[in-house]
Wavefront OBJ file of the C-alpha trace (Angstrom):
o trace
v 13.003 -13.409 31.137
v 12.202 -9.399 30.550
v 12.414 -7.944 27.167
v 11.567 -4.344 26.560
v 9.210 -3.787 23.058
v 10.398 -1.066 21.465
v 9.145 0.819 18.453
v 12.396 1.256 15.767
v 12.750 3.902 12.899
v 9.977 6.510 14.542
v 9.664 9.340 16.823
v 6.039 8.234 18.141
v 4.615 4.931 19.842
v 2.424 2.888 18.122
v 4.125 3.347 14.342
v 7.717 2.278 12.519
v 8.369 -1.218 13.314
v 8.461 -3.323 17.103
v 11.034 -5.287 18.177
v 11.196 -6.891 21.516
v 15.050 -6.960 23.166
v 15.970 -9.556 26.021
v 19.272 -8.897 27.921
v 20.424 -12.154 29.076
v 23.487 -13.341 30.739
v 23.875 -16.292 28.409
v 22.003 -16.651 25.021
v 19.310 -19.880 25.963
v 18.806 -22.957 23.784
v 17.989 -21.968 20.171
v 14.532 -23.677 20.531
v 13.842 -21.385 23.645
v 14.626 -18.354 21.284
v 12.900 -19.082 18.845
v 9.756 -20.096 20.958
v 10.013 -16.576 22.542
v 10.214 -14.836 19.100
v 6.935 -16.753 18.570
v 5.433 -15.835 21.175
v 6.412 -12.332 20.909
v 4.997 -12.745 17.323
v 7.032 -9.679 16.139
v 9.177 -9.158 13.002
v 12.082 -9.910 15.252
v 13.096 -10.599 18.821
v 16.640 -9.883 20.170
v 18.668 -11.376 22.553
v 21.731 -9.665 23.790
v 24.488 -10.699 25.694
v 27.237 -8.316 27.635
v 30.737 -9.242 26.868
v 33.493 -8.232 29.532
v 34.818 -5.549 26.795
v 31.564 -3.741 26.810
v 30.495 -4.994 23.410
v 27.866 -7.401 22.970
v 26.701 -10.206 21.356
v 23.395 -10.580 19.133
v 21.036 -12.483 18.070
v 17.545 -12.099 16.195
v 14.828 -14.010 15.799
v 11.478 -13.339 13.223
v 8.640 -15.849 14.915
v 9.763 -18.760 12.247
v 13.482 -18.219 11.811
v 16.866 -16.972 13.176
v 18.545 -14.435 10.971
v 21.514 -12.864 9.119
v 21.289 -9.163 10.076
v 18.351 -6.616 11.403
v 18.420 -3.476 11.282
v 15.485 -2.385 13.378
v 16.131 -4.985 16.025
v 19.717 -3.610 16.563
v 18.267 -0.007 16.859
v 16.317 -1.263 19.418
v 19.027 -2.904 21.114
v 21.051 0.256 20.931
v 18.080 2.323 22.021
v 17.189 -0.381 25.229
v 21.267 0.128 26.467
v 20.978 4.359 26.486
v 21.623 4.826 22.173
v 25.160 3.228 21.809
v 27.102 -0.501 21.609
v 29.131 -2.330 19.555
v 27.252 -5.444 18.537
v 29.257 -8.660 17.718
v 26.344 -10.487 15.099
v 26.612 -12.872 12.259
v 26.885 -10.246 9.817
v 30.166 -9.259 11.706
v 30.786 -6.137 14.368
v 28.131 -3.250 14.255
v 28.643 -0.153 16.000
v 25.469 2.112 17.509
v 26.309 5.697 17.973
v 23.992 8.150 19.049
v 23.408 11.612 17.202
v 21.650 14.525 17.115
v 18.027 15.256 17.815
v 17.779 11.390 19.694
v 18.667 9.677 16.656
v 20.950 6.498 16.305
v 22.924 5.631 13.728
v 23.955 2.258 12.147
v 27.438 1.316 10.780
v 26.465 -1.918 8.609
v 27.384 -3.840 5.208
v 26.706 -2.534 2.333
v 24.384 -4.990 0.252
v 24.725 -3.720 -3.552
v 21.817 -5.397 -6.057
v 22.950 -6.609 -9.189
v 20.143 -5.997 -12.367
v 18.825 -8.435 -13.754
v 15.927 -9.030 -16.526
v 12.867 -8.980 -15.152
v 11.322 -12.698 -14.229
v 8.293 -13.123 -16.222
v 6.831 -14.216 -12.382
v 7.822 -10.907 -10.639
v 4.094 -9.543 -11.822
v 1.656 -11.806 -11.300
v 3.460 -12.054 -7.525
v 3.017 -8.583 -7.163
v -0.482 -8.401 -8.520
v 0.728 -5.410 -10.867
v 0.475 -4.895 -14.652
v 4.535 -5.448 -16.328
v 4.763 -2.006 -17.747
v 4.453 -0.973 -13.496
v 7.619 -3.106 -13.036
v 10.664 -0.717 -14.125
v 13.700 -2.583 -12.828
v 14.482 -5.686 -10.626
v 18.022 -6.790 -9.153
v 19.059 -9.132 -6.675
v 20.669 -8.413 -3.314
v 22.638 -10.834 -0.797
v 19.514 -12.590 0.471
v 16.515 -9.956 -1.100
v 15.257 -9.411 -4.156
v 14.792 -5.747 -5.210
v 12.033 -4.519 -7.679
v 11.297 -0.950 -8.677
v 7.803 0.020 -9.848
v 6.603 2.994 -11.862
v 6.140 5.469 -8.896
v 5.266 5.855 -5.333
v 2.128 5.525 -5.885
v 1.905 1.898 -6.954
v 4.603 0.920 -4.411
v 1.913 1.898 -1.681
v -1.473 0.294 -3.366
v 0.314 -2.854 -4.445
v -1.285 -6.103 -2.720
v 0.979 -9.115 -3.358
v -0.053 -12.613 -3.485
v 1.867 -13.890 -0.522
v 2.063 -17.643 -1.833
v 3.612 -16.696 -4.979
v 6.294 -14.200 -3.432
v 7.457 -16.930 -1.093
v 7.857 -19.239 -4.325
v 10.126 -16.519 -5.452
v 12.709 -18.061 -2.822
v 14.311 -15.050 -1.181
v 14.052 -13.926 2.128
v 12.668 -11.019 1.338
v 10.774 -8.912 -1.780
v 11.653 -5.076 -1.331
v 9.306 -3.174 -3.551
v 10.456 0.474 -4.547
v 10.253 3.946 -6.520
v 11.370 7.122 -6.629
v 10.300 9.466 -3.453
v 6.844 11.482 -4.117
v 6.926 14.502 -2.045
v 9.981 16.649 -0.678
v 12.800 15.433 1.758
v 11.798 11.620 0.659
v 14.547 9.920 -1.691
v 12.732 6.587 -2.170
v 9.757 4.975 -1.127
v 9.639 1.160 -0.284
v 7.417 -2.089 0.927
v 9.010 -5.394 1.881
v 7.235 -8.648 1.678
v 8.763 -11.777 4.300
v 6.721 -14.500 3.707
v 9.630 -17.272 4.115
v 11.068 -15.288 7.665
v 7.100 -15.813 8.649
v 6.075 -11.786 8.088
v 3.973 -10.980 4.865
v 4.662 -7.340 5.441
v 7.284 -6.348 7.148
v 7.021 -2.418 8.625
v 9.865 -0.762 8.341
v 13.289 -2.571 7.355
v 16.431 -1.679 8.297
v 18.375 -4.723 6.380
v 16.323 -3.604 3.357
v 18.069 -0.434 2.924
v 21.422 -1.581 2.984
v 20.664 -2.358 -0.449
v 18.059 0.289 -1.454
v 20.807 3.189 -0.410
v 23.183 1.604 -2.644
v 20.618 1.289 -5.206
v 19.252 4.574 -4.840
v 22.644 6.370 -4.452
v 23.777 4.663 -7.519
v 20.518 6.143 -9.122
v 20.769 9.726 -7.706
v 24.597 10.156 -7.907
v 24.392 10.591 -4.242
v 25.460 8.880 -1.201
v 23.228 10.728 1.656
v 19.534 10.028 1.386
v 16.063 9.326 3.002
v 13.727 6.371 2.533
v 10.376 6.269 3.476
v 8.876 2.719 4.479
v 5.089 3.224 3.331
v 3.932 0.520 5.671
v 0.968 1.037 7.767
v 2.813 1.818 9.958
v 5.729 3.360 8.691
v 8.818 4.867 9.595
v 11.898 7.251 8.114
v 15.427 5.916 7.659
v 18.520 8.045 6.954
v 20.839 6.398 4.937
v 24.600 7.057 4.359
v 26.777 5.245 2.137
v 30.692 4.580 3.397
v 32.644 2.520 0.996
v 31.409 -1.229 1.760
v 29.407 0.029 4.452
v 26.028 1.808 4.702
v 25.299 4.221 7.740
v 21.015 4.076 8.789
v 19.598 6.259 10.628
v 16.804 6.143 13.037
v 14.621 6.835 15.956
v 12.999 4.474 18.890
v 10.446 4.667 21.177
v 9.970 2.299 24.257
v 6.292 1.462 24.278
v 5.794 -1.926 26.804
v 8.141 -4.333 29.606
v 7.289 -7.966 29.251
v 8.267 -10.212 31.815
v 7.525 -14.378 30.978
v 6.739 -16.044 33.719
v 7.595 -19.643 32.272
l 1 2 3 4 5 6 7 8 9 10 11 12 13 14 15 16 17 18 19 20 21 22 23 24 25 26 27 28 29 30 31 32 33 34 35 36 37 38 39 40 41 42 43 44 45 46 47 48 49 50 51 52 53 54 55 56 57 58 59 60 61 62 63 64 65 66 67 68 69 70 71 72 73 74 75 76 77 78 79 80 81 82 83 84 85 86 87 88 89 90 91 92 93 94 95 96 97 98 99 100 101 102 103 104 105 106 107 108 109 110 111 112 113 114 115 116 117 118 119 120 121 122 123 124 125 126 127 128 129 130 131 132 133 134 135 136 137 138 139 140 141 142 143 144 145 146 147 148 149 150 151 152 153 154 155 156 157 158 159 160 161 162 163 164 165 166 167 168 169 170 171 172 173 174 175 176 177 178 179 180 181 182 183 184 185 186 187 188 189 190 191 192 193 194 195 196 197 198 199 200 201 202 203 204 205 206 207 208 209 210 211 212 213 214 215 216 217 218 219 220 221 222 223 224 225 226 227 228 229 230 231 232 233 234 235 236 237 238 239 240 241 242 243 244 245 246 247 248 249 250 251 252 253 254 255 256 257 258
């Protein structure tokens, strides 16, 4: 098997977030996936899989489990076939189009958080005083929670055993953007899909642009993933559907030998 490693949601090697996509005639066993996601030992893996209409099929794989819908792993996809495909995935068909400048963009669902009061554990999981925490709400599978500005999005050091007792796939930490061009600034925390930090998220801001927008009273914006390694993501909001933007580098060709 081949699979190209490609860096999503950044214009440079070595930053925004790596996924490795395998083209494969026929998607293998599950437990084959998921031990080459492990051994890949990236946020996710993708395996894709020509249909005779030109679409494909998809799959992705973090190094513990198979999941719903990921964004940077389908830019990647897009990005490995020339910047364009229709993708037939368990979060239904999503369509790749390239645009301007070497970007790709995204059509996927729309995943609006509800509010909620604020869980007395959301603090001590984030390690933050609860005046920090301004808002939470809960997404299709994530749990959103905004903090008092950018700046305590970025320092903030979770305690990874208590956000995975939290239950949801994901933690997406947030606030307001802090310098120009920058609508929102963001973290997300994986623990239970096996990634404690995950560097930029695609599936993340299907529900921070709605958030955001809502917010804002706007429906075109720009998060900024304040990873390590971060990475930029246009967003665009459509009705039930949420347009990302992004750019990939190819950085490395693996071939397994077993």
């Amino acid at each position: 098997m081949d699979l190209t490693v490609v860096d999503s949601f950044t214009d440079r090697p070595f930053a925004g977030n790596p996924a490795a996509v395998a083209l494969v005639d026929a998607f293998p066993d599950e437990d084959r996936m998921q031990a080459v996601a492990r051994e890949m030992n990236l946020s996710e893996t993708a395996f894709v899989v020509p249909r005779p209409d030109g679409a494909h099929d998809l799959r992705w794989f973090t190094p513990l489990v198979e999941v719903d819908l990921c964004g940077h792993a389908t830019l990647a996809a897009a990005h490995v076939l020339g910047g364009s495909g229709t993708f037939h995935t368990r979060s239904g068909a999503l369509v790749c189009t390239p645009a301007a400048r070497g970007w790709i963009e995204m059509d996927l669902p729309a995943d609006p958080p509800a509010p909620e009061a604020v869980p007395p554990s959301i603090a001590p999981a984030l390690r933050v005083e609860d005046p920090t925490v301004r808002a939470f709400a809960r997404a299709r599978s994530d749990l959103l929670v905004e903090l008092s500005g950018a700046d305590a999005v970025r320092t903030v050091r979770p305690d990874q055993a208590s956000v995975a007792a939290l239950g949801s796939r994901c933690v997406i930490v947030t606030a307001a953007g802090d310098r120009p061009g920058v609508d929102c600034v963001s973290r997300v925390f994986a623990p239970n899909a096996g990634i404690p930090e995950d560097p930029v998220t695609g599936s993340a801001h299907c529900a921070l642009a709605e958030y955001w927008g809502d917010r804002l009273g706007r429906d075109q914006l720009v998060g900024e993933q304040a990873s390590a390694r971060g990475g930029m993501v246009r967003m665009g909001r459509h009705g039930d559907r949420v347009v990302l933007g992004g750019q990939a580098v190819t950085v490395s060709q693996v071939r397994l030998v077993v």
